[in-house]
C-alpha positions in Angstrom: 22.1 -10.0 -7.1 21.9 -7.4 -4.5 19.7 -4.4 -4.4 21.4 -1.6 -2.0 19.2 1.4 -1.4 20.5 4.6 -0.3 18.9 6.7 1.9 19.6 10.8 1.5 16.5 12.6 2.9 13.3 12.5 5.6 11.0 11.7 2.5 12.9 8.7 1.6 12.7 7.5 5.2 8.9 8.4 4.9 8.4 7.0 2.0 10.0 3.4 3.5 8.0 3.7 6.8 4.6 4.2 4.1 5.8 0.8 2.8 6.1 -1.3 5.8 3.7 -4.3 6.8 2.7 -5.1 10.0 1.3 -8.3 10.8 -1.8 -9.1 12.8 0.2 -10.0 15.7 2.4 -6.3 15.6 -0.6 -4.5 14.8 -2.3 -6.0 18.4 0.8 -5.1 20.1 1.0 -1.4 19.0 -2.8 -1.4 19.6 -2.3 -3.3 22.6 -5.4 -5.0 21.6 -6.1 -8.8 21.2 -5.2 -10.3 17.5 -9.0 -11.1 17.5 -10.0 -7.8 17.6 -7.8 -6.7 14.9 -9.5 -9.4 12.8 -12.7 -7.9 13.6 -11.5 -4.5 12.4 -10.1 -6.1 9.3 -13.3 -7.7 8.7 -15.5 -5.1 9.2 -13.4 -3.1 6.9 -12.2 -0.6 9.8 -8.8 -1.1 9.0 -7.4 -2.1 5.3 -5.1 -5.2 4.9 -3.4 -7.0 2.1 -4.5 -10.4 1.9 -1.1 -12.5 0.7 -3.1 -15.6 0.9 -5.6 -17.6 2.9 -4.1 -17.3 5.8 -1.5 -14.6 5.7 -2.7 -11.1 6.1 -0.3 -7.7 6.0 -1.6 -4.4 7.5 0.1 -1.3 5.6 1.6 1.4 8.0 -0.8 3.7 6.3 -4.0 1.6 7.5 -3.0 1.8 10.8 -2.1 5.2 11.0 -5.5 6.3 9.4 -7.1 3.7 12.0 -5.4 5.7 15.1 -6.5 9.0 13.5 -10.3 8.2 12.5 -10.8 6.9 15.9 -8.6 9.3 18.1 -10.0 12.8 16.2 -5.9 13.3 16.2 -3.9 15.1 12.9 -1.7 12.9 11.5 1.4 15.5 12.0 0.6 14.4 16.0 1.4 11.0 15.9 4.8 9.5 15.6 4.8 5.3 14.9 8.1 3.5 14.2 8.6 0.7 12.4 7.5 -3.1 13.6 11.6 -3.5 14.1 12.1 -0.1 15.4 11.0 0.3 18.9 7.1 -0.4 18.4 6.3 2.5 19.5 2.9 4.9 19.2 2.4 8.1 21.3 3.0 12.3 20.3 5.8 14.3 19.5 
């Protein structure tokens, strides 16, 4: 059974970027941190993850987009982030 999903508008493409899960390893790399300091900031509570199981750990879009803005001072209208499979990119429009 195949689930297509069609995609007509910017919300729907929001809506699917709000969705996506980063790992701790693409989360360093858009940071361009070390994956032990995004376990500290996971473990602190400074950024919100999804535990999947002892040792898997998923990072919403979301999380890290409230991350960059709490500590930049930045509106989130300012920052543009693609997808983990989309350029993994972070910087302003």
């Amino acid at each position: 059974m195949q689930i297509t999903t069609q995609i007509s508008s910017v919300n729907d493409i929001n809506t699917i970027n709000n969705l996506t899960l980063y790992t701790v390893n693409e989360v360093a790399n858009l940071l361009k941190v070390k994956k032990s300091y995004v376990y500290e900031l996971i473990y602190t509570n400074q950024l919100k993850s999804i535990r999947l199981s002892e040792r898997r750990i998923r990072i919403p879009y979301l999380s890290v987009q409230e991350f960059i803005v709490k500590e930049s001072g930045c509106l989130t209208e300012n920052i543009y982030m693609s997808g983990p499979r989309e350029g993994k990119s972070i910087g302003k429009h």
